[in-house]
KEGUZA-442441 format. One record per atom (N, C-alpha, C): residue in one letter; x negated, y, z negated. Coordinates in steps of 0.05 Angstrom, whole numbers, plus 5000, padded with zeros to 4 digits. Example, Ala and Ser with C-alpha at 12.3 -4.5 7.8 and 13.67 -1.06 7.14 Angstrom:
2
A473648864844
A475449104844
A473649344844
S474349554858
S472749794857
S474250014843
END
This chain:
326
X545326700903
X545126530878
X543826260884
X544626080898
X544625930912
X542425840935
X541926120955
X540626150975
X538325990981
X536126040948
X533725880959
X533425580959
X534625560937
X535725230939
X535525090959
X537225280975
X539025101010
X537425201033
X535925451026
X533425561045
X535225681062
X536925791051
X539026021057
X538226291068
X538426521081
X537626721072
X540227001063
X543026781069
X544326981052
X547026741042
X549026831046
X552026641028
X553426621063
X553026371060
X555126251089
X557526191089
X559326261064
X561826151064
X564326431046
X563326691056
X564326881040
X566327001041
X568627031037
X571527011037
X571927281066
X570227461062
X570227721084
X569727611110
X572227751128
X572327701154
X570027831167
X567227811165
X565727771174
X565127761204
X565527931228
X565927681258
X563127631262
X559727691248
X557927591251
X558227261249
X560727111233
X560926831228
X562726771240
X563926941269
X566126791283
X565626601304
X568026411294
X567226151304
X569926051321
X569426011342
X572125981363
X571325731373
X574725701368
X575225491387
X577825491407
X578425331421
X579425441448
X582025571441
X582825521419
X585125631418
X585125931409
X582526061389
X582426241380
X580626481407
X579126271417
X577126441443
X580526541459
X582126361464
X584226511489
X585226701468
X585726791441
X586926871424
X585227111428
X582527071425
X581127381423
X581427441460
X580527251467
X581627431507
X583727571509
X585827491494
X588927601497
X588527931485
X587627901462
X586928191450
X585628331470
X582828171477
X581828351489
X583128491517
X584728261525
X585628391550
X587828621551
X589928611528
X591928761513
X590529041506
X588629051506
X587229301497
X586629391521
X584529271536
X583829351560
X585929431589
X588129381590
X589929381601
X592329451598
X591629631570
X593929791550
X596029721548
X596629441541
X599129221537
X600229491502
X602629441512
X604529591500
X605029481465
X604629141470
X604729091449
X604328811446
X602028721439
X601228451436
X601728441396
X603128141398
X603327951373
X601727721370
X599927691348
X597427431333
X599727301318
X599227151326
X600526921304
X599226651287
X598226661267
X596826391255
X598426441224
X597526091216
X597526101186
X595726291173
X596326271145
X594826431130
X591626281124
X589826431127
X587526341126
X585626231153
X587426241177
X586626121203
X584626351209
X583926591208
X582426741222
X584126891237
X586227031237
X586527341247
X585627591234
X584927591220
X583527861209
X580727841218
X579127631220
X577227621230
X576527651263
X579027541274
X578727581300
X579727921307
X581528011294
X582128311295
X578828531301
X577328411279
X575628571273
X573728441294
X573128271295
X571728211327
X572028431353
X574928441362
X575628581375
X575228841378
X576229001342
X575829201345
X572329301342
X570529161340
X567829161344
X565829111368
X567729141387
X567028911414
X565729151423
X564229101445
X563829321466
X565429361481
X566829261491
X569229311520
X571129571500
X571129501485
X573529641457
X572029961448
X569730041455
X569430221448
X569430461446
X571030501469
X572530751480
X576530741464
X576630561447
X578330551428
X578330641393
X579930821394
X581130971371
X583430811354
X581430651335
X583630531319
X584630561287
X587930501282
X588530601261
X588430291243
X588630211231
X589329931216
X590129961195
X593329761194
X593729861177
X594429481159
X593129451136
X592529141122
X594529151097
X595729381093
X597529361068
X600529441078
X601929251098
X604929451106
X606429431089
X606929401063
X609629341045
X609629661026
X611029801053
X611130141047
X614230201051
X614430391043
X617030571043
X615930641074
X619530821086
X619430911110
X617131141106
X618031321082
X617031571071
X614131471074
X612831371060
X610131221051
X608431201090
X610331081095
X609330991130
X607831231134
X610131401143
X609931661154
X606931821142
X606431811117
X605531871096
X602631771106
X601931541117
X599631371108
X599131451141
X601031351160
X599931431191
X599331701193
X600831911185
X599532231184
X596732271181
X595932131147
X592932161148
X591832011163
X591431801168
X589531631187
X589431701217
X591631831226
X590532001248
X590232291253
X589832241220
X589432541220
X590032741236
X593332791225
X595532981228
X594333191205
X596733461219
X597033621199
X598333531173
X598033641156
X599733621126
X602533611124
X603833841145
X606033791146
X607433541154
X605833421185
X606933141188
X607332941164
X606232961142
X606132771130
X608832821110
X610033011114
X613333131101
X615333141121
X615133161145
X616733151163
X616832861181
X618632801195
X618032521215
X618332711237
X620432861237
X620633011265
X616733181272
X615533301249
X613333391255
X611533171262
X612332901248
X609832761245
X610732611275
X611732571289
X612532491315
X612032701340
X611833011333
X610933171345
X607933201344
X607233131326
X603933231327
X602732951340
X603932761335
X602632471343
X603432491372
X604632521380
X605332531409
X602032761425
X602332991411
X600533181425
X598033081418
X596632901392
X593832781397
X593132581412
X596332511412
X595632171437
X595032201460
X595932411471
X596632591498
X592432671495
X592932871476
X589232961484
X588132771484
X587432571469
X585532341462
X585332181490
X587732141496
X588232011526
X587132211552
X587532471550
X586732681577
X582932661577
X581732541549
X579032531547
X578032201555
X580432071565
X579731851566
X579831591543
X580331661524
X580631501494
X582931401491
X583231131482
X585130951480
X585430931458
X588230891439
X589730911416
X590430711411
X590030601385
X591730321388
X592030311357
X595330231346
X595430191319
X595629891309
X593829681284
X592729521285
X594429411258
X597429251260
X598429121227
X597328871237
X595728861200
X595128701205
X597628571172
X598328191167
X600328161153
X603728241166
X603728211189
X605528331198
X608428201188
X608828001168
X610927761169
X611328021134
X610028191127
X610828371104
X612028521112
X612628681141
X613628921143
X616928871146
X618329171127
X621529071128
X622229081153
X624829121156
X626029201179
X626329471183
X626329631164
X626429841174
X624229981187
X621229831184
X618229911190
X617829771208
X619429591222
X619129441254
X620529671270
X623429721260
X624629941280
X623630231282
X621030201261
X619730601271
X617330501289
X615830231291
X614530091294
X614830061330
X617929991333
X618829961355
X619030281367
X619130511353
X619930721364
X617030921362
X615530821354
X612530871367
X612230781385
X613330531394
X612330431423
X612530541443
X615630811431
X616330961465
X615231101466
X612931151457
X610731441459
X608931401492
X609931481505
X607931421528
X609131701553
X607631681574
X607931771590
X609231741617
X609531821652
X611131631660
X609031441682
X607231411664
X605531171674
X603330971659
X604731051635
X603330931612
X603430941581
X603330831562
X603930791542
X601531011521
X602431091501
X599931291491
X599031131466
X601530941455
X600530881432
X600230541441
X598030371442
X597730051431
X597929911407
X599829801402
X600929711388
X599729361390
X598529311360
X597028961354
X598828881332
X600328741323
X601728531296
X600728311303
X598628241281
X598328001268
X599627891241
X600927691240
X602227621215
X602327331222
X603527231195
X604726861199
X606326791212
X607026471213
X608526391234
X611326471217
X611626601202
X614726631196
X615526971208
X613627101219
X613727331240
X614227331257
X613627041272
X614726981297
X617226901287
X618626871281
X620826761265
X622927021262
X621727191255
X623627401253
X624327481272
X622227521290
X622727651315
X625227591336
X625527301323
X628227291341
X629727351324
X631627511306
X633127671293
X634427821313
X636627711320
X637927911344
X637928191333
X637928291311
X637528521311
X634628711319
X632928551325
X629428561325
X628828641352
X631528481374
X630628351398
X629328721419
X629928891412
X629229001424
X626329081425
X625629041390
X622228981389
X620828781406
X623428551406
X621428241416
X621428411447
X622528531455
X622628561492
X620228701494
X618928811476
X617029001485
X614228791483
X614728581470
X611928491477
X611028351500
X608628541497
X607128421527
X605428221532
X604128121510
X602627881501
X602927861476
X603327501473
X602927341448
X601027241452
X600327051429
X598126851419
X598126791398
X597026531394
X596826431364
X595026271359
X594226261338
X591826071336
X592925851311
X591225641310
X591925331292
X589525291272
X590125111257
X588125061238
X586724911253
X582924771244
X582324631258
X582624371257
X580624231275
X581123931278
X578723851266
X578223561260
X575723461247
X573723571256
X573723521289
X570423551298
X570023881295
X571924121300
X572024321292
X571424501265
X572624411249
X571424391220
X568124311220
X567024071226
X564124051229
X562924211241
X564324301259
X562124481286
X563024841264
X565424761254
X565025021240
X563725091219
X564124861202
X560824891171
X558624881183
X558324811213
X554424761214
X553925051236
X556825201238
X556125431248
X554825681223
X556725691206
X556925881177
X553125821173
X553225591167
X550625451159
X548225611175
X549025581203
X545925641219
X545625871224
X548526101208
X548826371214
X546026401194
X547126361174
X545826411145
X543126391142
X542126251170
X538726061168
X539025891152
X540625661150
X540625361141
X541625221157
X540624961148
X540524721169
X542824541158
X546224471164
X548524421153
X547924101150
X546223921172
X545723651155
X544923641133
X542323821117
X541123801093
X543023891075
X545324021084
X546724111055
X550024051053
X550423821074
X553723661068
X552823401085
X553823161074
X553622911080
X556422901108
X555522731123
X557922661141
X560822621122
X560822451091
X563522401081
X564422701066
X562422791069
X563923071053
X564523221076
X563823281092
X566023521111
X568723271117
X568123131123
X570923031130
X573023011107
X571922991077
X573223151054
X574623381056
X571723501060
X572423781068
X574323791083
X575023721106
X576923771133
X579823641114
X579523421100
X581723321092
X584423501081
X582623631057
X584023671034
X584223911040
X582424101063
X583124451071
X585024451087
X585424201096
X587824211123
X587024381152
X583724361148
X582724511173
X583524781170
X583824981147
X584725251144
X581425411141
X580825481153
X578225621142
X577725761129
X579825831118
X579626031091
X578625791066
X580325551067
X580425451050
X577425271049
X576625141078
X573825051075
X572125231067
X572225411072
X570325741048
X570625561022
X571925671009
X572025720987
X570725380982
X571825120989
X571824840983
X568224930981
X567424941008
X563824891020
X562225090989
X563525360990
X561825550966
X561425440935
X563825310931
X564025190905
X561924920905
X562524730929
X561024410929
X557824510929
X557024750938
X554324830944
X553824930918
X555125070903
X554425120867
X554424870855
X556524730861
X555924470847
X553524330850
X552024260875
X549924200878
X547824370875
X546524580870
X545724770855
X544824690830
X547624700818
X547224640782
X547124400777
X546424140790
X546024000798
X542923810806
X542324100821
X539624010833
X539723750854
X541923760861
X542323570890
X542823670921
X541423580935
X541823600970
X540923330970
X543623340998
X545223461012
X547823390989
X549823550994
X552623580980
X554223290986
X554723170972
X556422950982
X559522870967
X560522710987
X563322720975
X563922660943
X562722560931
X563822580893
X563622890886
X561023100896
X561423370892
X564023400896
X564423400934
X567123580945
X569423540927
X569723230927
X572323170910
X573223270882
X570323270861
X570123480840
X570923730845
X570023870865
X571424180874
X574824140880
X575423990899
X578223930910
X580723860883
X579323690859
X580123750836
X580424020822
X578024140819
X579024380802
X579824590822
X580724550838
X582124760851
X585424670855
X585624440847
X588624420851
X589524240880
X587624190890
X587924190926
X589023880933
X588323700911
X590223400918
X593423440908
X594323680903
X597623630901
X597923620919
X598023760951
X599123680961
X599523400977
X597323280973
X597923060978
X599922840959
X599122890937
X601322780912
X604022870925
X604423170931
X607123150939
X609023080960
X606122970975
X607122821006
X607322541005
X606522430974
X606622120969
X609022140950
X610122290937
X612222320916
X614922330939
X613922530961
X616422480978
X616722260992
X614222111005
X615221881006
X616221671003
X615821660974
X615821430956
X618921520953
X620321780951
X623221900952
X624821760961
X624321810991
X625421721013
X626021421013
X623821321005
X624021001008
X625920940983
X626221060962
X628320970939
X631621030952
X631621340957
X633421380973
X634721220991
X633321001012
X634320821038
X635520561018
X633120480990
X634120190978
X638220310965
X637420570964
X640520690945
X644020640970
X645120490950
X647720290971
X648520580976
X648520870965
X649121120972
X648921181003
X649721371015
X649221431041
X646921661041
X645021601054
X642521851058
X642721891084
X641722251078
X640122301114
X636922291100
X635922111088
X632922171094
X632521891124
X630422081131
X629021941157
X627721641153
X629121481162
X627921151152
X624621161161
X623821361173
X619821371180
X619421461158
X620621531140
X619321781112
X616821591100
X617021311096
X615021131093
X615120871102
X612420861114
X612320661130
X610820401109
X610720431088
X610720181065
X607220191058
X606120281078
X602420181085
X601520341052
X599420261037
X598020381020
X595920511035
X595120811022
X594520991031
X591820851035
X589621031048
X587120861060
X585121101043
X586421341030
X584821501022
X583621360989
X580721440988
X579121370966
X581021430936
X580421290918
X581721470891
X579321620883
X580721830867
X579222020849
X577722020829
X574421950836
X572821800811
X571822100794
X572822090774
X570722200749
X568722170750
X566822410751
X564022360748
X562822440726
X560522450707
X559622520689
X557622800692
X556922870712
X555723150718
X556723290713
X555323490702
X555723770689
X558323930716
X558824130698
X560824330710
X558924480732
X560524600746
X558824750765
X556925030756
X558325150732
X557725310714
X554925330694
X554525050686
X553324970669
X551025100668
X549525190695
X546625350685
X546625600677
X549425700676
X550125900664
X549325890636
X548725650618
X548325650592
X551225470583
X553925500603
X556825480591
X556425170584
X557425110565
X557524800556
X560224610576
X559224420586
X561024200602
X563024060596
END
């Protein structure tokens, strides 16, 4: 849409985990080594851990695209909020079991055992891939956990990857869990980014695409950018795609911060800051109250914020060459 405008040759900011646009940084490079090495070294059961939007699905599919990885047979599974029945049901077909496994557990545990066994006598590595893992109940961790004992007496037949949020790691210590948590053999996690990260990551997307990221964001707009996404890269997507339509319908380069902040508006994205000034401003009423509080006397440190206010601009909607009226 967009493309020639920016001298583009395709969309640099597209919600699909893509790993042609993966962009590491040290915390996510040791994050894909860990996979990689968990695979390569038939770790029993490695756990990803990031926020939502950090890039585990993208790094998943890195992995499972790699060359080292290609003597791997993988299942993935991106939707776990299944019945036990359903489980059984959905792993049968994807490793393509007989029919019956998919009605039996006792069959579907017998036949999975005898393809893991061949796949492995040919040399081929198995590995099953949740991804959202902070969705699966408890009862789909403990069949989860009881795939794990599928092995032989020198090796494991099934590899086992959970990626989910940090409230996964959270469960996991569930003393009832703990016998899942024993089996893992590698963790990792990855973070949102940092300023200079965020930059190095829009002028990566950018130079994927064949564009040049100075001509199409000003130095004050990525650091916008970085502000108000919280360094989530899901969320600088979507911020960068929208500020680049806006300038578009527009007819402006490079993108600069009155765009971003227009986008950061209609997406909703300064509450949370409103609600990190509402709590402070809380707290500090709370300490003047002769009442007794536990709020934290740091909750505000009195300083007025240093961030810009929110100017209204008179430019059209981002829409507008659509014909849609502003």
């Amino acid at each position: 849409m967009y493309q020639r405008f920016y001298g583009l040759r395709e969309l640099p900011f597209e919600l699909t985990p893509n790993p042609k646009f993966l962009f590491l940084t040290p915390r996510h490079r040791e994050a894909l080594s860990n996979l990689h090495y968990g695979v390569c070294s038939a770790k029993p059961l490695t756990v990803m851990v990031g926020e939502a939007g950090t890039g585990k699905t993208t790094l998943l599919r890195a992995v499972l695209e790699s060359e080292p990885c290609r003597h791997v047979r993988w299942v993935c599974l991106n939707n776990p909020v299944l019945t036990r029945e359903d489980f059984v049901k959905t792993l049968a077909a994807r490793f393509e079991l007989s029919a019956q496994a998919a009605e039996s557990k006792a069959t579907f545990l017998e036949d999975l055992e005898r393809v893991l066994r061949e796949r492995r006598s040919r040399g081929e590595v198995t590995a099953l891939v949740v991804d959202e893992a902070q969705s699966l109940s408890k009862d789909l961790l403990e069949e989860i956990r009881l795939l794990a004992n599928i092995e032989t007496s020198e090796e494991k037949l099934l590899l086992l990857i959970l990626a989910g949020q940090p409230e996964f790691a959270e469960r996991l210590n569930d003393p009832g869990l703990r016998q899942l948590k024993q089996r893992v053999a590698l963790r990792c996690e990855i973070a949102p980014f940092e300023l200079p990260e965020t930059g190095a990551y829009i002028a990566s997307r950018v130079k994927t695409a064949g564009g040049d990221s100075s001509r199409l964001f000003t130095r004050e707009a990525v650091m916008a950018i970085h502000e108000y996404s919280r360094g989530i890269p899901r969320t600088i997507n979507v911020i960068c795609d929208n500020a680049l339509l806006s300038g578009f319908a527009l007819g402006r380069q490079p993108v600069d911060r009155h765009i971003v902040m227009d986008v950061i508006g209609d997406f909703d994205l300064r509450r949370n800051e409103a609600g990190d000034r509402q709590t402070a401003e809380g707290a500090d009423a709370d300490a003047r109250d002769p009442e007794p509080s536990e709020a934290s006397p740091d909750a505000d440190d009195g300083q007025t914020s240093s961030r810009p206010s929110f100017q209204q601009t008179t430019r059209p909607r981002r829409f507008a060459f659509f014909g849609a009226r502003s």
